[in-house]
C-alpha positions in Angstrom: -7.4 63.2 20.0 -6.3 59.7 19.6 -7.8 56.7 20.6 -5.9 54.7 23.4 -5.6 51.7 20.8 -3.1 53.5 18.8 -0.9 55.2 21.8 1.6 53.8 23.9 0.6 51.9 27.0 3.1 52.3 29.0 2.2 53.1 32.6 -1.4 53.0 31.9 -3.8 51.0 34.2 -5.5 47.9 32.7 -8.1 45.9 33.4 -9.3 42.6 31.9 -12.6 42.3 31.7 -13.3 38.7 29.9 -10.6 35.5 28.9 -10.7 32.1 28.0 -8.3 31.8 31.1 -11.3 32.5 34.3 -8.0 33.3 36.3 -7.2 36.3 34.3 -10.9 37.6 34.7 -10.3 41.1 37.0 -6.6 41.2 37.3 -6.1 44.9 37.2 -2.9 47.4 37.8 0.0 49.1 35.6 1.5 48.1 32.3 5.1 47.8 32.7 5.6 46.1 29.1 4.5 44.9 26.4 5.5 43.0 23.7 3.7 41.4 20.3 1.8 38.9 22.2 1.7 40.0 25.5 1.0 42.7 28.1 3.4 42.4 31.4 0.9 44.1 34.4 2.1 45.2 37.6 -0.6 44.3 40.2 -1.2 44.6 44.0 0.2 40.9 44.4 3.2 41.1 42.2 3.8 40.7 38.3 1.8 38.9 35.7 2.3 38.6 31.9 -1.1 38.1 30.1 -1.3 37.0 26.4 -3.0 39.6 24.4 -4.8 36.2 22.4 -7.4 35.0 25.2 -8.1 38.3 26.7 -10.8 41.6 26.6 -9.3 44.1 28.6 -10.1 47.9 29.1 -7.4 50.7 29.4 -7.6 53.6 31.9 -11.7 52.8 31.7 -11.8 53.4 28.7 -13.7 51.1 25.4 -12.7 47.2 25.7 -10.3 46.1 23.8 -10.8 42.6 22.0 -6.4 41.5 23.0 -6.2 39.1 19.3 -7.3 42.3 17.2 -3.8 43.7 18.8 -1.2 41.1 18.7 1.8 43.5 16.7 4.3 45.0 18.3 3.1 48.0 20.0 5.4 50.4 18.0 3.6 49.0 14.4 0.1 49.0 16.0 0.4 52.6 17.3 -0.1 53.8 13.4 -2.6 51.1 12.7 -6.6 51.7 11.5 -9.2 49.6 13.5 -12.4 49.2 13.1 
């Protein structure tokens, strides 16, 4: 199986779990879109876009996610190699 880091992310739930922005620190809900730089989350309290370069985030619970080891396009990082 795949990790999450290299499928889509579409409709998955994400939280962020640490940023350089303290505001951005828990937001949690669905990813609507993404783009190179950013992740567009649908939350309880409406729509936020977060940049992928200040934040840790987890998908669906899973492993965090350091956001400035994924700034590509989602469609060139789905057949990527991380470490």
């Amino acid at each position: 199986m795949s990790d999450i880091i290299n499928l889509p992310w579409l409709a998955h739930e994400i939280s962020v779990t640490d940023s350089s922005d303290p505001g951005l620190v828990g937001v949690s809900g669905k990813i609507v879109n993404e783009t190179r730089r950013t992740i567009q989350v649908r939350t309880q309290s409406g729509e936020i876009t977060i940049p992928k370069e200040i934040v840790t985030f987890t998908i669906d619970s899973g492993r965090e996610i350091i956001g400035s080891n994924v700034t590509q396009r989602p469609e060139d990082r789905i057949g990527r190699r991380y470490h």
